[in-house]
C-alpha positions as CSV (number, residue, x, y, z in Angstrom):
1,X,-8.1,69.5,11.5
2,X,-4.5,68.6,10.0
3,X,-5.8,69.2,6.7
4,X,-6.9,72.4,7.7
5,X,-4.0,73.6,9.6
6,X,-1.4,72.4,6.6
7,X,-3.5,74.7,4.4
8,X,-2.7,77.4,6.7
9,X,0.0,77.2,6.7
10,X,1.2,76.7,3.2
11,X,-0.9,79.8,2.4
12,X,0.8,82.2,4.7
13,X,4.4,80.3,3.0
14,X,3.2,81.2,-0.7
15,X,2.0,84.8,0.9
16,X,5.7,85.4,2.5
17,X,7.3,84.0,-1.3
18,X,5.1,86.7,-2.9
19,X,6.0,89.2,-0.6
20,X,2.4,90.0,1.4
21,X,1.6,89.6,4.8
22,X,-1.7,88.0,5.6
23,X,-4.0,89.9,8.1
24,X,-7.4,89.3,10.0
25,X,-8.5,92.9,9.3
26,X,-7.7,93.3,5.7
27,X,-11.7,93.3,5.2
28,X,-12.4,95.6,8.7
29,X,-12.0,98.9,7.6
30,X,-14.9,101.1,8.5
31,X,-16.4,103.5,5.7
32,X,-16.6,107.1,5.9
33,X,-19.6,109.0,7.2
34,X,-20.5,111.3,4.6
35,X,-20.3,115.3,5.6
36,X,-23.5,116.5,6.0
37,X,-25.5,119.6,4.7
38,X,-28.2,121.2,6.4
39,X,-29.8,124.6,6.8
40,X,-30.7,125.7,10.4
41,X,-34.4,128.7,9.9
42,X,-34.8,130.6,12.4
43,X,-32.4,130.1,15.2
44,X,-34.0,132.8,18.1
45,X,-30.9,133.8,20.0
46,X,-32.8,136.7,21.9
47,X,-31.2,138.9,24.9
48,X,-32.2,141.9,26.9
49,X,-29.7,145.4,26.5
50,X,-28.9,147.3,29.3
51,X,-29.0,150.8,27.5
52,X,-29.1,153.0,30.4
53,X,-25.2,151.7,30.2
54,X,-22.9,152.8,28.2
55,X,-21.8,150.9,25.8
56,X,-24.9,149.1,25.9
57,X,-24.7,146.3,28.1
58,X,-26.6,142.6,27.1
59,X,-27.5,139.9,29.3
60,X,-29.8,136.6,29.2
61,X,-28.9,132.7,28.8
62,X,-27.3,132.0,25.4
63,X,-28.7,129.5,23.1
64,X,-26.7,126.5,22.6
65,X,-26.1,124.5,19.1
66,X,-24.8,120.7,18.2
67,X,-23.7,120.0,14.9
68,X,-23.6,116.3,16.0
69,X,-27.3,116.7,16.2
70,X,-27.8,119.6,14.1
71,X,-30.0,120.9,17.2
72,X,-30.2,123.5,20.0
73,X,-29.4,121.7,23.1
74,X,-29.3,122.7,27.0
75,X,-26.7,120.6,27.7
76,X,-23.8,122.2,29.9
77,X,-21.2,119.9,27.9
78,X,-22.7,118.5,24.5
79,X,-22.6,121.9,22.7
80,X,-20.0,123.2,19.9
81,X,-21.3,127.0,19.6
82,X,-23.8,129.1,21.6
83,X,-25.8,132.4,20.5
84,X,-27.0,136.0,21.7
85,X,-27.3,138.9,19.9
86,X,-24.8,138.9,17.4
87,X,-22.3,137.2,19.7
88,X,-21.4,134.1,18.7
89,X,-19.3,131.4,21.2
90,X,-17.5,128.4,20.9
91,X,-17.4,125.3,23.2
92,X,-13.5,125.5,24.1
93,X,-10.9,127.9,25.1
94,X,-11.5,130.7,28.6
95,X,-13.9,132.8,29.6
96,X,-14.3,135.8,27.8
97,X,-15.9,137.3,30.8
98,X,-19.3,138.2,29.4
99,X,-22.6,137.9,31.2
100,X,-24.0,134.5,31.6
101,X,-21.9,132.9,29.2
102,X,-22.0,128.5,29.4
103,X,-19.1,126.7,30.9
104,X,-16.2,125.9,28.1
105,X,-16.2,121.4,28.6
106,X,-14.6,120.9,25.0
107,X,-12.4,121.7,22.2
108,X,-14.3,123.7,19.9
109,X,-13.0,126.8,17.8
110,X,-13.0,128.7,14.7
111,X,-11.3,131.0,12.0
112,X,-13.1,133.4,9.4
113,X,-12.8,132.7,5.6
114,X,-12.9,135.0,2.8
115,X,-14.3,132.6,0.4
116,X,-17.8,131.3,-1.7
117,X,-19.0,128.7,0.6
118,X,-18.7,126.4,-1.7
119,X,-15.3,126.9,-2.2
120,X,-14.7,126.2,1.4
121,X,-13.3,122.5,1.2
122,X,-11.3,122.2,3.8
123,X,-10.6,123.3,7.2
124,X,-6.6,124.4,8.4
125,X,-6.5,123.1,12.2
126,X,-3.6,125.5,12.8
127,X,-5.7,128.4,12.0
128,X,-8.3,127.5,14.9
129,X,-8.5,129.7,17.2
130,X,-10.3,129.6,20.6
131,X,-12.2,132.3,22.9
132,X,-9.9,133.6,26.0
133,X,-10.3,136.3,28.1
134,X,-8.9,139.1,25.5
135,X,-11.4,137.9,22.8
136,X,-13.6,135.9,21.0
137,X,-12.8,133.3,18.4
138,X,-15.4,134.6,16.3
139,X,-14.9,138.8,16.6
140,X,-18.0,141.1,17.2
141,X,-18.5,144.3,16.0
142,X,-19.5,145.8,12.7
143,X,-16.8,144.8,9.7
144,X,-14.6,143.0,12.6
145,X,-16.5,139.5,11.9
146,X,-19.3,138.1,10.3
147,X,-21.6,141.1,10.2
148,X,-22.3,145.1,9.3
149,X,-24.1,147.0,11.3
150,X,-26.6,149.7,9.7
151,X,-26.8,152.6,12.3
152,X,-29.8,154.2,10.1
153,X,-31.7,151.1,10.5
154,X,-30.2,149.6,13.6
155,X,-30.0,146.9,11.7
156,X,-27.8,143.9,11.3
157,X,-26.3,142.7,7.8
158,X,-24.6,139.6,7.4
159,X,-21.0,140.1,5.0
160,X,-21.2,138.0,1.7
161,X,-18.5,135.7,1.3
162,X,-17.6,135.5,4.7
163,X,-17.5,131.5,6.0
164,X,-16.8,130.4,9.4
165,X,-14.9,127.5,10.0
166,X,-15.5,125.3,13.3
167,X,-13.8,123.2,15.1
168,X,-16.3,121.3,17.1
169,X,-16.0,120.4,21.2
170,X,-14.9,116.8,20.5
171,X,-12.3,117.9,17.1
172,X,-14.6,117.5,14.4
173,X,-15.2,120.2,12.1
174,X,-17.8,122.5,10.2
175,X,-18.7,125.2,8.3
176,X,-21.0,128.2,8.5
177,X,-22.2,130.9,6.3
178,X,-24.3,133.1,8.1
179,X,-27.6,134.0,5.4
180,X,-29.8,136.1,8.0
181,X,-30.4,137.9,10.8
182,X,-34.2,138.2,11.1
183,X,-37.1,136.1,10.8
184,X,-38.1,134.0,7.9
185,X,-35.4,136.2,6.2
186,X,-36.8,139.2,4.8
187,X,-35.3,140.5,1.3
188,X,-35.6,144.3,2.8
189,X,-34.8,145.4,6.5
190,X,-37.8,147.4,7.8
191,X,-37.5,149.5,11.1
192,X,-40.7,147.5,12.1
193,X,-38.8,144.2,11.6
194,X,-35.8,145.5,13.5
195,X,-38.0,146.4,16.4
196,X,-40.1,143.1,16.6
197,X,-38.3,140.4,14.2
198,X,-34.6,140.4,15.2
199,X,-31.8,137.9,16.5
200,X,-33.0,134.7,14.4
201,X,-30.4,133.5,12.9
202,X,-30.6,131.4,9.3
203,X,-27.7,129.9,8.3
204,X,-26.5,127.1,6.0
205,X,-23.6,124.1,7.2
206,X,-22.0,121.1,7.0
207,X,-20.4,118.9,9.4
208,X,-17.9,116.9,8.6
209,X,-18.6,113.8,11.3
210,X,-15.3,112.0,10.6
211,X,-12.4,111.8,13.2
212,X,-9.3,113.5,12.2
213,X,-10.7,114.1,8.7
214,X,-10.4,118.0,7.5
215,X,-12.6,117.7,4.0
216,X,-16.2,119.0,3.7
């Protein structure tokens, strides 16, 4: 044991002459999880429209999405975005005052890009932005956000080149590009397909699992 401790401490001696420190952890750092890539087919996000109203009013129990799971989920808390219709939540900010919209629990947000998803490699966290009760994080309407809206077809377009950027409930981050609208994404919008094939979304992501890491 004297031997021992005499090596000890002669080591951490000829560690202070070389100017180092010596520490326990030096070998204890933990590795990255790598992003992850995935592509969600077929997301139903249905509702029921009001159109006796007018505008058009929507109602009906949004569908909830994960990207820790990369799954719908009913949970009131473990969600980062929720969908109906074309409207599109996030998990953190103030009600927006809309029909049957979930409880905010977390932190989630998001910001549009103009940009090639690929060339999305990095998310700003001072462009977040969260829903409140004068808007949504991610904006609705035809041109305002994600999607054009065909009034011949009634149908719903998704814009090239437009990625969203999330923030997720408990600050991790992902990106979205929204690819479809409509089941098993059909190359050409029919008026049948409008009527009976509508509101599944298909849309390409990765999540960047990583505390406090902004890269994709």
């Amino acid at each position: 044991m004297r031997v021992m401790k005499s090596f000890k401490i002669l080591t951490v001696v000829a560690l202070a002459i070389l100017g180092l420190t010596a520490c326990s952890n030096d070998d204890d750092t933990t590795p990255l999880i790598e992003p992850r890539s995935e592509q969600v087919v077929n997301l139903h996000a249905p509702q029921t429209l009001d159109v006796t109203q007018n505008p058009p009013v929507a109602s009906g129990d949004f569908v909830k999405f994960d990207f820790s799971t990369g799954a719908t989920t009913t949970s009131e808390t473990d969600w980062d975005i929720a969908f109906r219709g074309t409207t599109i939540l996030v998990n953190g900010g103030a009600s927006s005052g809309i029909a049957e919209e979930p409880e905010r629990t977390g932190n989630a947000g998001a910001y549009m890009v103009d940009n090639t998803f690929a060339n999305v490699t990095s998310a700003t966290a001072t462009s977040v932005v969260q829903d409140s009760s004068t808007g949504l994080a991610i904006t609705t309407g035809s041109g305002n956000g994600w999607y054009n809206y065909n009034p011949e077809l009634n149908s719903i377009q998704p814009i090239a080149g437009k990625v969203i950027v999330f923030r997720t409930a408990d600050n991790k981050f992902a990106k979205v590009e929204i690819l479809s609208y409509y089941k098993d994404s059909p190359t050409t919008i029919t008026p049948d397909i409008v009527a009976n094939d509508s509101r599944y979304y298909t849309f390409n992501y990765v999540y960047q699992p990583n505390e406090n890491v902004t890269t994709f």
